[in-house]
SEGU-973324 format. One record per atom (N, C-alpha, C): residue number from 0; y, x, z; atom name. Coordinates in Angstrom, 1 decimal, padded with zeros to 4 digits. Example, Ala and Ser with C-alpha at 12.3 -4.5 7.8 and 13.67 -1.06 7.14 Angstrom:
<sites>
+-----+--------+--------+--------+-------+
! num !     py !     px !     pz ! atomo !
+-----+--------+--------+--------+-------+
!   0 ! -005.7 !  013.2 !  007.8 !     N !
!   0 ! -004.5 !  012.3 !  007.8 !    CA !
!   0 ! -003.3 !  013.2 !  007.8 !     C !
!   1 ! -002.2 !  012.8 !  007.1 !     N !
!   1 ! -001.1 !  013.7 !  007.1 !    CA !
!   1 !  000.0 !  012.9 !  007.9 !     C !
+-----+--------+--------+--------+-------+
</sites>
This chain:
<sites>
+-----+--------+--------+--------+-------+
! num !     py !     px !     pz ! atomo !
+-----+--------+--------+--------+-------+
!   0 ! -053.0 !  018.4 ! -045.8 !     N !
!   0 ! -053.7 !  018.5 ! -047.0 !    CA !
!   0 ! -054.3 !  017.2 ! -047.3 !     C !
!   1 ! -054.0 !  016.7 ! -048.7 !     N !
!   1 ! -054.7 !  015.4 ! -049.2 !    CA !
!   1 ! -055.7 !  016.0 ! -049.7 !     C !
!   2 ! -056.9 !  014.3 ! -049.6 !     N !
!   2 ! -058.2 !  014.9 ! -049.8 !    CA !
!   2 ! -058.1 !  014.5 ! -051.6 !     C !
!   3 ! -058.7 !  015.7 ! -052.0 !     N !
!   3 ! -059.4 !  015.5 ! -053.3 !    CA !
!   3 ! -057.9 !  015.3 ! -054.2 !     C !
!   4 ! -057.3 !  016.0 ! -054.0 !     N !
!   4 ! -055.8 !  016.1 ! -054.8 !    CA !
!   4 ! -056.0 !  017.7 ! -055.6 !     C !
!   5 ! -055.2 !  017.9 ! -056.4 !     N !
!   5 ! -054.8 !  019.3 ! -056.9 !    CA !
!   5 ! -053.6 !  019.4 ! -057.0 !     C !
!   6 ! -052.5 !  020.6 ! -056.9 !     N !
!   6 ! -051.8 !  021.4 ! -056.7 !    CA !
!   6 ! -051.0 !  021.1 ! -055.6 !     C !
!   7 ! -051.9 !  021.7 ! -054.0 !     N !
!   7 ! -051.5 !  021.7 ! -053.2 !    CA !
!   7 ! -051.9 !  023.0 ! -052.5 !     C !
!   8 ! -050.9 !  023.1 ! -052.0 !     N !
!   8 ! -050.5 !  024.8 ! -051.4 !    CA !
!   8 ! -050.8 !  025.3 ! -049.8 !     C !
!   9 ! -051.9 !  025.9 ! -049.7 !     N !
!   9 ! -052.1 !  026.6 ! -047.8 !    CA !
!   9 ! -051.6 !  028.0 ! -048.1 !     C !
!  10 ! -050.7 !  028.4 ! -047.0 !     N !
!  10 ! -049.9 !  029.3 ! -046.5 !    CA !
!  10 ! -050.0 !  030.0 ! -045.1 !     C !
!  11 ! -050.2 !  030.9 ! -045.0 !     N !
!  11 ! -050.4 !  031.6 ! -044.0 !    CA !
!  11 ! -049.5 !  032.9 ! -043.4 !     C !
!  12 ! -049.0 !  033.4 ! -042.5 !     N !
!  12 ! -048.2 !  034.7 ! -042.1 !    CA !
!  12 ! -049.0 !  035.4 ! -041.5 !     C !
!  13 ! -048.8 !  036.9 ! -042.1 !     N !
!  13 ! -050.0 !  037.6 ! -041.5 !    CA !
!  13 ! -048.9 !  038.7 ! -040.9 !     C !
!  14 ! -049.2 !  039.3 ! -039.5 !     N !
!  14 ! -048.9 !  040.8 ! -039.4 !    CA !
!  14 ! -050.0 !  041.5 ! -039.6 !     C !
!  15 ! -049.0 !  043.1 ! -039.4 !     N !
!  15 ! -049.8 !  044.1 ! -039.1 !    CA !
!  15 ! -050.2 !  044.5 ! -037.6 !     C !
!  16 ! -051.7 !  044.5 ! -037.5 !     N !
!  16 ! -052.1 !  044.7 ! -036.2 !    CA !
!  16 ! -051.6 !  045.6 ! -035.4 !     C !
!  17 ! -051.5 !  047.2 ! -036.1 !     N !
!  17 ! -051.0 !  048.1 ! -035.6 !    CA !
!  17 ! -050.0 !  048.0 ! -035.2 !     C !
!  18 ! -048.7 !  047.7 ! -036.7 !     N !
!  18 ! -047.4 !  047.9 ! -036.0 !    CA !
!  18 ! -046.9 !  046.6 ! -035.7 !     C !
!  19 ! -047.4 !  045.4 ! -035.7 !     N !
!  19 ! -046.4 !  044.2 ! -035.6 !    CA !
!  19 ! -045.4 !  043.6 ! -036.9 !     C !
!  20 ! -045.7 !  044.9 ! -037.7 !     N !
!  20 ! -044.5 !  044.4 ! -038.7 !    CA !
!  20 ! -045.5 !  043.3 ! -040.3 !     C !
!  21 ! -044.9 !  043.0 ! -041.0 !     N !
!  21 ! -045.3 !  041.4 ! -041.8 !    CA !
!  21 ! -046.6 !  042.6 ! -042.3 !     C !
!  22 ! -047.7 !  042.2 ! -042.7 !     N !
!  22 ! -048.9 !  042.5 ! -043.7 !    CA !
!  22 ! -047.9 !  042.8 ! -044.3 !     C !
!  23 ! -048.6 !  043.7 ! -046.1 !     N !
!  23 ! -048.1 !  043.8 ! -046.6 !    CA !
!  23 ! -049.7 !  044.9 ! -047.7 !     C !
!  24 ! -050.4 !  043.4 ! -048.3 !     N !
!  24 ! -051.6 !  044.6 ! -048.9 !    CA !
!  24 ! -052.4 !  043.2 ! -049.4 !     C !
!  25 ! -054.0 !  043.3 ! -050.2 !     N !
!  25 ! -053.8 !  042.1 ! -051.1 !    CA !
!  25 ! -054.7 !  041.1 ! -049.4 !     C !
!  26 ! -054.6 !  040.1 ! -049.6 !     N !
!  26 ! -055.1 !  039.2 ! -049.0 !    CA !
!  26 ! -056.2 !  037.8 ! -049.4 !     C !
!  27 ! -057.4 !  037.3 ! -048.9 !     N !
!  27 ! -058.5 !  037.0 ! -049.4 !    CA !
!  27 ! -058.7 !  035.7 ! -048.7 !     C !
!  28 ! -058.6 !  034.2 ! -049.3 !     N !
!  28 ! -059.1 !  033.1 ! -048.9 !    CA !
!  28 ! -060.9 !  033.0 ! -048.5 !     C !
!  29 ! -061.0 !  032.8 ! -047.8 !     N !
!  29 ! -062.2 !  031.6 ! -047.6 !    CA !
!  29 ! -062.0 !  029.8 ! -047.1 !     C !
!  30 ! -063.0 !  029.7 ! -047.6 !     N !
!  30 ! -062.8 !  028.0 ! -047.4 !    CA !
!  30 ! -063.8 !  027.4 ! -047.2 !     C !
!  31 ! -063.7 !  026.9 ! -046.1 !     N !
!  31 ! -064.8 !  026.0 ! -045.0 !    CA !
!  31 ! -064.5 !  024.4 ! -045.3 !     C !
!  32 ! -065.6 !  023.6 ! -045.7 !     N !
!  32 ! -065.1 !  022.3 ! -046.1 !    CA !
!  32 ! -066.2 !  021.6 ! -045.2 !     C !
!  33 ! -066.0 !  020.7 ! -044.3 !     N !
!  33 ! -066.7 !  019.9 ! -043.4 !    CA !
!  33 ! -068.1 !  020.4 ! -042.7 !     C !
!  34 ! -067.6 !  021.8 ! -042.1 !     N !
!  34 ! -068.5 !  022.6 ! -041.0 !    CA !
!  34 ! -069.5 !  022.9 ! -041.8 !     C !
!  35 ! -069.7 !  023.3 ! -043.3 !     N !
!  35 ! -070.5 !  023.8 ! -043.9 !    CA !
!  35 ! -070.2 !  025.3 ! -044.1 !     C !
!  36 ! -071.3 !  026.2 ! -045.1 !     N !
!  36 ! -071.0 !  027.2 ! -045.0 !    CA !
!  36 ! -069.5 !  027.7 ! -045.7 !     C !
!  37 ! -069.1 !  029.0 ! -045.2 !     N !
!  37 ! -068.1 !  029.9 ! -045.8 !    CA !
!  37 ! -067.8 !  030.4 ! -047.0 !     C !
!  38 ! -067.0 !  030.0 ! -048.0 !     N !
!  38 ! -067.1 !  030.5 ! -049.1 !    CA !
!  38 ! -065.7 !  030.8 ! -049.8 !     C !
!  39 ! -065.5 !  032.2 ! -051.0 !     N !
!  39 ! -064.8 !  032.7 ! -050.8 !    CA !
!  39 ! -063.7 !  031.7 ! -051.6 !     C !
!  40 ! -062.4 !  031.8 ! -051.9 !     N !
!  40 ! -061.7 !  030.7 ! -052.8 !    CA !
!  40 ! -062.2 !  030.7 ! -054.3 !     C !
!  41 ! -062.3 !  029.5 ! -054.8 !     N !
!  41 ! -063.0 !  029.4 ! -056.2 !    CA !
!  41 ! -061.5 !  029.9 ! -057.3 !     C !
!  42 ! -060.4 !  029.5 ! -056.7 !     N !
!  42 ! -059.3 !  030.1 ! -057.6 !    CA !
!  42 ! -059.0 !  031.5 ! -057.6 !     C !
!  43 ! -058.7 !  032.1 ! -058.7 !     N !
!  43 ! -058.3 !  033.9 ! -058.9 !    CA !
!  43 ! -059.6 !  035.2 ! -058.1 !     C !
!  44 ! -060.7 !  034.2 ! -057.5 !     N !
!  44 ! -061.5 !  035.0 ! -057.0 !    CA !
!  44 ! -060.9 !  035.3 ! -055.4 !     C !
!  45 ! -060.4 !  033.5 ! -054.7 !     N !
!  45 ! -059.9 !  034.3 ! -053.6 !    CA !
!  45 ! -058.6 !  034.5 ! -053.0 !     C !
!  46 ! -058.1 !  035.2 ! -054.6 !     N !
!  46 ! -057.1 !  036.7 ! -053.8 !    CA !
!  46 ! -055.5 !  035.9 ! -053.6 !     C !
!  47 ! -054.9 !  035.9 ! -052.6 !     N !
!  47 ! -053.9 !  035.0 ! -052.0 !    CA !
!  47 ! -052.6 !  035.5 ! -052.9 !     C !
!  48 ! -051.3 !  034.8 ! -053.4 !     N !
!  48 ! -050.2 !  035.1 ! -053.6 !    CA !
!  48 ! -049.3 !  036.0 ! -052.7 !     C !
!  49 ! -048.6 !  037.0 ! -052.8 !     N !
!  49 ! -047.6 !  037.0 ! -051.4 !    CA !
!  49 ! -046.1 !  037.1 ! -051.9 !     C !
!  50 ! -045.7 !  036.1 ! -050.4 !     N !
!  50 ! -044.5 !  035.3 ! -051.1 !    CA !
!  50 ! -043.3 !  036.3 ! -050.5 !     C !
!  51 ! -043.7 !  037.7 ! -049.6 !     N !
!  51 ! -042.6 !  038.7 ! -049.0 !    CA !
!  51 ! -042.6 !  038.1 ! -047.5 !     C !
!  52 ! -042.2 !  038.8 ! -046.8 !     N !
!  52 ! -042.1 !  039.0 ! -045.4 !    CA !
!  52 ! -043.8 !  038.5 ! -044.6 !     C !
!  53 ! -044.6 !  039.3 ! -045.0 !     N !
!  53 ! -046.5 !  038.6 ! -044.4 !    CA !
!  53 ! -046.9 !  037.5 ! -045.0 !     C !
!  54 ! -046.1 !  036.5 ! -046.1 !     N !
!  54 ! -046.7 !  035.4 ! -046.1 !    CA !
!  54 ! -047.2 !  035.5 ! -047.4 !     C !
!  55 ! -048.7 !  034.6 ! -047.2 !     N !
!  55 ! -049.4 !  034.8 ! -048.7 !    CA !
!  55 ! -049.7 !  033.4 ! -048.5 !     C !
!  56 ! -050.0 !  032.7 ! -050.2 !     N !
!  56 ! -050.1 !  031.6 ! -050.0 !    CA !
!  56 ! -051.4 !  031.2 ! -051.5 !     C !
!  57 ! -051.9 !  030.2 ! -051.0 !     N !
!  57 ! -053.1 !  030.1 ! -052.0 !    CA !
!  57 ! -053.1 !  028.7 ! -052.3 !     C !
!  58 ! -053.2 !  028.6 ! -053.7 !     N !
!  58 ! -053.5 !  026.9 ! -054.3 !    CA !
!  58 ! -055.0 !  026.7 ! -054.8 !     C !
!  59 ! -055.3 !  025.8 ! -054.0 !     N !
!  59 ! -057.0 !  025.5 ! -053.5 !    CA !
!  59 ! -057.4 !  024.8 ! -055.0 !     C !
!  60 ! -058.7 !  025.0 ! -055.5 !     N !
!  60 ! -059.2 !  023.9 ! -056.1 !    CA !
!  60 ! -059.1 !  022.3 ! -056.1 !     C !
!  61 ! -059.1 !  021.6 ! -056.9 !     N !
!  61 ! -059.0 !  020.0 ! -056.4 !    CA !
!  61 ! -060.3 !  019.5 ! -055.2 !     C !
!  62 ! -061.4 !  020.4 ! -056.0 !     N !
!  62 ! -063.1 !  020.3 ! -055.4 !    CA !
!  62 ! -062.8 !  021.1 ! -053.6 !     C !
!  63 ! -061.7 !  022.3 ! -053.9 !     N !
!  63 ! -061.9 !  022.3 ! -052.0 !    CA !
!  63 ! -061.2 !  022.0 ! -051.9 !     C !
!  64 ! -060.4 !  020.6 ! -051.9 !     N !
!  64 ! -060.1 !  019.7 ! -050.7 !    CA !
!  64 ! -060.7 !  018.5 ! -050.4 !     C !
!  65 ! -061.3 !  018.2 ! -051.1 !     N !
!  65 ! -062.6 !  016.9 ! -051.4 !    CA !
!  65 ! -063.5 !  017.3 ! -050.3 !     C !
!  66 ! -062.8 !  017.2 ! -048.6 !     N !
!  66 ! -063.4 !  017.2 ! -047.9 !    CA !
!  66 ! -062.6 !  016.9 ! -046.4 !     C !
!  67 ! -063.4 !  015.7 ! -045.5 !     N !
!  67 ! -062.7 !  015.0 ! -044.5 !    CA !
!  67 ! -061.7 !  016.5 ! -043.6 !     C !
!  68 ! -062.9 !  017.8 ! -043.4 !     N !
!  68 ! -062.0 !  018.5 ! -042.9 !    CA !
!  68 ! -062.4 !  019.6 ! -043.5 !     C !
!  69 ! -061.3 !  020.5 ! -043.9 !     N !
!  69 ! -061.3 !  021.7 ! -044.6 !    CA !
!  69 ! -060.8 !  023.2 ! -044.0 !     C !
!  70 ! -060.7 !  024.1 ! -043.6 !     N !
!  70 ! -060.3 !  025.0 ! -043.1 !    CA !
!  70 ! -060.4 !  026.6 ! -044.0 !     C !
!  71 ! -059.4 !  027.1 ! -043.8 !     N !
!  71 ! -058.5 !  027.9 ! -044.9 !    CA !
!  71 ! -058.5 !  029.4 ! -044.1 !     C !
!  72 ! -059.5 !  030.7 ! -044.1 !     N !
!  72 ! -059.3 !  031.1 ! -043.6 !    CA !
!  72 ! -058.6 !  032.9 ! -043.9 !     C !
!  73 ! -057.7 !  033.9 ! -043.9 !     N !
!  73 ! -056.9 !  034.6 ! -044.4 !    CA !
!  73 ! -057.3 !  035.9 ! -044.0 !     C !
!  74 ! -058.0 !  036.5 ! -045.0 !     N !
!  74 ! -058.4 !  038.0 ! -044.3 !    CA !
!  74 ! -057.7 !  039.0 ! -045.5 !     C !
+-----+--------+--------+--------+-------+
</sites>
């Protein structure tokens, strides 16, 4: 991730806990930017793309990456 850039893309693969097989249901960013608090994605309220087979994928604000370390987290 470049800092303080926009239209750049985090991606994640999720299964299902139960059966092992890809997620498949809506999925929710949070974004942690330099060990501060948790907060939910400022784009679409959050809610991740999915791109088929578990993978959802979210395009961050320019403001959350404008940070030395940032962390992207997929529930």
């Amino acid at each position: 991730m470049n800092r303080n850039q926009a239209n750049q893309v985090v991606s994640q693969g999720l299964t299902n806990a139960s059966t092992g097989a890809p997620f498949a249901g809506t999925v929710t960013v949070y974004v942690t930017g330099d060990t501060g608090a948790q907060a939910i994605g400022s784009v679409g309220g959050g809610v991740c793309e999915s791109k088929g087979n578990g993978d959802y994928a979210y395009r961050p604000s320019r403001a959350e990456t404008n940070y030395a370390v940032v962390a992207f987290t997929f529930t």
